[in-house]
C-alpha positions in Angstrom: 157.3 -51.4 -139.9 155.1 -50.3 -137.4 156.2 -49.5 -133.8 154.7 -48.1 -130.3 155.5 -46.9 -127.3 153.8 -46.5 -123.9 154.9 -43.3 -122.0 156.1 -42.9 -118.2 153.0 -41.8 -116.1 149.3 -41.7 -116.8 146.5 -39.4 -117.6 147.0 -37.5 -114.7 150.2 -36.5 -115.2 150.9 -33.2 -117.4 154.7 -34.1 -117.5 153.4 -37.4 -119.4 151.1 -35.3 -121.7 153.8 -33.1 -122.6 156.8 -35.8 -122.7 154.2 -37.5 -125.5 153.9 -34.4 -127.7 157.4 -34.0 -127.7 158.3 -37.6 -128.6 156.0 -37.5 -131.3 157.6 -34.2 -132.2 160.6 -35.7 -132.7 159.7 -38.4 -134.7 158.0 -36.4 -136.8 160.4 -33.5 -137.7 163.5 -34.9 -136.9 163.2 -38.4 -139.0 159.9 -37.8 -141.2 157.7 -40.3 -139.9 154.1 -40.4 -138.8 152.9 -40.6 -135.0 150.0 -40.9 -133.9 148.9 -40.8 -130.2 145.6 -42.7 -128.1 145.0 -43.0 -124.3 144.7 -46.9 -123.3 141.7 -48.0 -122.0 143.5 -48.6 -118.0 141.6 -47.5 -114.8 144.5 -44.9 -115.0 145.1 -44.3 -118.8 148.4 -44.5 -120.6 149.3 -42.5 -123.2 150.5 -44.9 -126.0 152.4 -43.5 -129.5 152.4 -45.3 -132.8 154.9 -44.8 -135.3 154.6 -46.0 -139.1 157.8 -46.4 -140.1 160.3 -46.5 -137.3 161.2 -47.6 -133.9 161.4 -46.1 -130.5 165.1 -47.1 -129.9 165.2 -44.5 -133.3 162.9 -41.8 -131.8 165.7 -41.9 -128.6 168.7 -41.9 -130.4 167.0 -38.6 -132.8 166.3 -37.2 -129.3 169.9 -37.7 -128.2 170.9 -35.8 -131.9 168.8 -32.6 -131.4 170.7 -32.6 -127.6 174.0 -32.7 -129.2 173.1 -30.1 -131.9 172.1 -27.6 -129.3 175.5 -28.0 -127.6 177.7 -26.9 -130.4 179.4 -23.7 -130.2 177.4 -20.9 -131.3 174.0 -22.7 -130.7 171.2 -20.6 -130.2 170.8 -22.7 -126.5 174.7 -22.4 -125.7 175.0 -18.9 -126.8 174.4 -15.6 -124.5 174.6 -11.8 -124.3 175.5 -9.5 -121.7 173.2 -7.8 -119.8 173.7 -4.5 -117.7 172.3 -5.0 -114.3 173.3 -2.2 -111.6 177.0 -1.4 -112.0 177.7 -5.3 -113.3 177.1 -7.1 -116.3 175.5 -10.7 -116.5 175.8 -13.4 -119.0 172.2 -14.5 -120.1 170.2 -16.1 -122.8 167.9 -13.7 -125.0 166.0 -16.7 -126.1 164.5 -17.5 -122.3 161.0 -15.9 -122.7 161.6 -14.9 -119.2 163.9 -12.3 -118.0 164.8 -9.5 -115.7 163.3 -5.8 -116.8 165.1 -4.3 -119.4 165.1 -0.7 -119.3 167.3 0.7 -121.8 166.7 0.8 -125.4 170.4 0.0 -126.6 169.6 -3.7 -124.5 166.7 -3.9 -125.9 168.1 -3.4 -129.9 170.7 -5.9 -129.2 168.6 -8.6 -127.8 166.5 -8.3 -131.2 169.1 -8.4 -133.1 170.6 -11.6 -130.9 167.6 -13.4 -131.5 166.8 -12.4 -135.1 170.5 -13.4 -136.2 170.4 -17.0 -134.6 166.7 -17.6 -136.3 168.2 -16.9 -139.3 171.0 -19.0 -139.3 168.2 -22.1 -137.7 165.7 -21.0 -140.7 169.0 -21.8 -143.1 170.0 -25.1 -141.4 166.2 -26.2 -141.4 166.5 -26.6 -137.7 162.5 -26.9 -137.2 162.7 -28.3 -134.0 164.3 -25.5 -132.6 162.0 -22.8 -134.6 158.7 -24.7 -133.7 160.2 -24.4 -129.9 160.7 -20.8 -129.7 157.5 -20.4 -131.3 156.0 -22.1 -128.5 158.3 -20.7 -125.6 157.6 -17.2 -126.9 159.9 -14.1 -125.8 160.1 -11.5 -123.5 157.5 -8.9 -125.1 159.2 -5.2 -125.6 155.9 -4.3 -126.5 153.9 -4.7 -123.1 153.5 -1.8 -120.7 151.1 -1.2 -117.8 151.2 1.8 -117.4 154.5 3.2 -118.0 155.8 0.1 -116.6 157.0 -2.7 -118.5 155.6 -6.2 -118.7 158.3 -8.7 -120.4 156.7 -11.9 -119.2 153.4 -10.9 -120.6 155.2 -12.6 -123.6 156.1 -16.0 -122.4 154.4 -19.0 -122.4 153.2 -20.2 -119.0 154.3 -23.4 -119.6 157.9 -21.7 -119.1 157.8 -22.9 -115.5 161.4 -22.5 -114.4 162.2 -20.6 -111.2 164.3 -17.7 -111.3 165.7 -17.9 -107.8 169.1 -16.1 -107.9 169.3 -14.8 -111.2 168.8 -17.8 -112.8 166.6 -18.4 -116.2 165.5 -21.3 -118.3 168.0 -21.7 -121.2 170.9 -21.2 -119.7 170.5 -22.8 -116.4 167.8 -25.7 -117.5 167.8 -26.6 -121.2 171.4 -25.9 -122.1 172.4 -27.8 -118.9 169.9 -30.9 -120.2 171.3 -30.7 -123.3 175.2 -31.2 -122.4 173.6 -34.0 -119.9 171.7 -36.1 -122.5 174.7 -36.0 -125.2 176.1 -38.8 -123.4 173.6 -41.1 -122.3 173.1 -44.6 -124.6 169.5 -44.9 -126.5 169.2 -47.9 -124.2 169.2 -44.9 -121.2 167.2 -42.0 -123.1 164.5 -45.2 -124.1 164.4 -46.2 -120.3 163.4 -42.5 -119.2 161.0 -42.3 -121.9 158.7 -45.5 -120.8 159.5 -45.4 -117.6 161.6 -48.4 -116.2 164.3 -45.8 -114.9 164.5 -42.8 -113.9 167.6 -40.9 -114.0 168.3 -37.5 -112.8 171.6 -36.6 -112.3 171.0 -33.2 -112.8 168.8 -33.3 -109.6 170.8 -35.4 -107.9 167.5 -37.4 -107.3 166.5 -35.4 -104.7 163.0 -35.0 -103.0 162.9 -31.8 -104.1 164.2 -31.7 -107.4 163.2 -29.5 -110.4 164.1 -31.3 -113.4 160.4 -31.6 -114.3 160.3 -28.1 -114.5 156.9 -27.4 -113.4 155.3 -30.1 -115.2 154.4 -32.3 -111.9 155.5 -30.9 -108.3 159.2 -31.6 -106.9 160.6 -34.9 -107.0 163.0 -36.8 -108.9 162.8 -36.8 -112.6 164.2 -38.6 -115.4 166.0 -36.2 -117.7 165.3 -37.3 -121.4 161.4 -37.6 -119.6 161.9 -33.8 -118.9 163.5 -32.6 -122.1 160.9 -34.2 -123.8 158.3 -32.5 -122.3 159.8 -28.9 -122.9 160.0 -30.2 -126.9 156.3 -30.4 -126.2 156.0 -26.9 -125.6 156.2 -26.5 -129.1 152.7 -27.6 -129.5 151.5 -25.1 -128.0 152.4 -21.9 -129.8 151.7 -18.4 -128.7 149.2 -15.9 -130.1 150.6 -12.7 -128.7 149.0 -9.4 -128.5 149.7 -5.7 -128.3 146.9 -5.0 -125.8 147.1 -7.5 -123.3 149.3 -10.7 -122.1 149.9 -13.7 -125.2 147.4 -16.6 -125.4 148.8 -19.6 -124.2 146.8 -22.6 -125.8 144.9 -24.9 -122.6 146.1 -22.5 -120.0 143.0 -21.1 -118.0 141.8 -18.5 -117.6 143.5 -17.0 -120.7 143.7 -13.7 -119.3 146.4 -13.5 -116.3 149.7 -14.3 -115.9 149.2 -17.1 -113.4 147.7 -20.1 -115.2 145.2 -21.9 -112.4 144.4 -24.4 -114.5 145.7 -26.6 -117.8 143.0 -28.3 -119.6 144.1 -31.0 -122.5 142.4 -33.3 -124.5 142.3 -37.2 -124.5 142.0 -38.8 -127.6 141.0 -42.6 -127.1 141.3 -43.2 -130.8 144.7 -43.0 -132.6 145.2 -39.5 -133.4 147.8 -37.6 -135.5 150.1 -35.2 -134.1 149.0 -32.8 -136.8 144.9 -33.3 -135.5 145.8 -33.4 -132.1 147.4 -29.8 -132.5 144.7 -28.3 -134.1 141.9 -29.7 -131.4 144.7 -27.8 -128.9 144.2 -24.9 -130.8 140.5 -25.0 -131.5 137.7 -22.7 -130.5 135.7 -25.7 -129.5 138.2 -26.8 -127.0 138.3 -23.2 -125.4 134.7 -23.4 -124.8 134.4 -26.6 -123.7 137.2 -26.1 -121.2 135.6 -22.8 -120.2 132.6 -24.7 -119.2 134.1 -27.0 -117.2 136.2 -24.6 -114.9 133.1 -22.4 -114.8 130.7 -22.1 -111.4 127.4 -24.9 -112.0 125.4 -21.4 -110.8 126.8 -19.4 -113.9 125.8 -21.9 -116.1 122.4 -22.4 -115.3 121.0 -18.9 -116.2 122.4 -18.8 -119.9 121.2 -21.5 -122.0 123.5 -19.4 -125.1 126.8 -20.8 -123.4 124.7 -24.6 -122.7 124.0 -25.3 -126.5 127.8 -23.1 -127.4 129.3 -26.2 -125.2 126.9 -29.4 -126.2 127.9 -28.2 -130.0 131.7 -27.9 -129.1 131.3 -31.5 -127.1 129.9 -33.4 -130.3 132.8 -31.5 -132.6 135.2 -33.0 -129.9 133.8 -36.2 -129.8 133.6 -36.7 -133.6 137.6 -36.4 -133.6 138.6 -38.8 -130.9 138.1 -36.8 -128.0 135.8 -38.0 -125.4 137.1 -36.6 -122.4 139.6 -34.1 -121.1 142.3 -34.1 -118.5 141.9 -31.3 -116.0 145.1 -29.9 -114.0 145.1 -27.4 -111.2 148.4 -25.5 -111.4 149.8 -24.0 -107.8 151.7 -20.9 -107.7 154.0 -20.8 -104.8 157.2 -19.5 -104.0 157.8 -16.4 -103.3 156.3 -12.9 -104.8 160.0 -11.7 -106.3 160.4 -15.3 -107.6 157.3 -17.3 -108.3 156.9 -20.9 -109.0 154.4 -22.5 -111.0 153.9 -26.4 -110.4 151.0 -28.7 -112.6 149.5 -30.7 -109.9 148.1 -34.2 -110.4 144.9 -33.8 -112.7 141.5 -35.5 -113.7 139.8 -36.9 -116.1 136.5 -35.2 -117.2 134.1 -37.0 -119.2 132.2 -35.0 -122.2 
């Protein structure tokens, strides 16, 4: 029995492009079917997901289960460690990819050990939704120095937007919190948030300036199950980290800093697979193409090697499905102690 389902938002919203990952996640490792994912044809496309074998009101109520998994005792989202900070200790998460310096080597072994324990015992339960997750959220990296100073978030992906404002970080005072929020809500209420004909956010009291997105649009009010969504998405977009410099984080540009300026992600306008739209997110062909498009119309001119690099890596694109790409500016703001990322409303670039 075949099924769809139009997400909140349009093209120009990354929170939609995320929330339709993670939906399709869901359906895909939590209940074994097939989705597959196409942009409408609208003035302001839609992203639209097709499922072989089951229906949305399923997808929501498997969303709802992973929620109430990662509230049980001992759950690798509920669970902290202390931390040492000045002459106090702090409860935290060691599975937030971002955290406050850690200077001592004792912390460190015990946050290792913290994290390799609980990925055991999710290896063992066959939780893949949470391994694929972590994989894509990535960790704070003991290995990065500048210097003889160490670079933690060099490790995280930088679609980890939470602010840390006051201490806080993003599992323990975002996810876990989304989690114990969405264990109660009916599949008619998780559906509702998912295609957009409510939108409930309790946990932002619907304010104006509300972070539930989480970085994914600017402040506003946010549907929760919309949001946690869109962080399952993250799981698409898995780290490649290395000892020499910061982790790659797939269709954040430039690859190279810390601040992401901009997020470039293809459009498929032919049904496309989950599995095929993650490797085109991963693809050396998209990298060049998207390098092409943020780069100066002056810098391109003088080397015809990087012209005929990014005709090839159009035609590869365009043989799968993808004919354009949706362009995002991301704004860093806040302050210097305590930045903020925000994805801003983006465009669609034709190939």
């Amino acid at each position: 029995m075949k099924s769809s389902l139009t997400v909140a938002g349009d093209v120009t919203s990354a929170l939609t492009y995320f929330a339709t990952m993670g939906i399709a996640q869901i359906a895909e490792v939590e209940i074994s079917d097939r989705a597959s994912i196409v942009y409408s044809s609208d003035p302001f496309p839609k992203a639209e997901l097709h499922f072989d074998e089951v229906t949305p009101a399923q997808v929501a109520d498997a969303l709802r289960f992973v929620a109430q998994r990662w509230t049980q005792p001992g759950s690798w989202v509920v669970q902290t460690m202390p931390y040492p900070e000045g002459q106090s200790v702090v409860e935290r998460s060691p599975f937030s990819p971002r955290v406050k310096v850690i200077n001592d080597l004792d912390t460190w072994q015990r946050h290792q050990r913290f994290r390799l324990s609980h990925l055991d015992k999710l290896l063992v339960e066959a939780d893949l939704t949470a391994l694929e997750l972590i994989g894509g959220l990535g960790e704070p990296a003991y290995w990065r120095f500048q210097g003889k100073d160490r670079r933690p978030d060099h490790g995280a992906s930088r679609w980890e937007m939470k602010t840390r404002n006051k201490g806080q970080e993003f599992i323990k005072d975002r996810l876990a919190l989304m989690c114990v929020e969405l264990s109660d809500w009916s599949t008619e209420q998780i559906l509702a948030g998912l295609d957009g004909s409510q939108v409930n956010d309790p946990l932002g009291k619907n304010a104006s300036d509300s972070r539930t997105s989480t970085g994914f649009t600017s402040p506003g009010p946010t549907d929760v199950a919309l949001a946690f969504a869109a962080i399952i998405g993250i799981s698409i977009f898995p780290l490649s980290h290395q000892s020499h410099t910061l982790s790659i984080t797939p269709a954040a540009f430039p690859s190279d800093i810390l601040h992401t300026r901009y997020a470039v992600l293809p459009i498929p306008v032919v049904p496309v697979t989950l599995a095929r739209l993650k490797t085109i997110i991963l693809s050396h062909e998209l990298h060049v193409v998207s390098s092409h498009e943020l780069m100066e119309p002056e810098a391109e001119k003088g080397d015809s090697r990087l012209l005929l690099d990014g005709l090839a890596a159009s035609t590869w694109l365009r043989q799968r499905g993808i004919v354009a790409l949706a362009k995002y500016p991301v704004l860093k703001t806040g302050s210097s102690s305590a930045p903020e990322r925000q994805i801003l409303k983006g465009e669609v670039v034709v190939l």
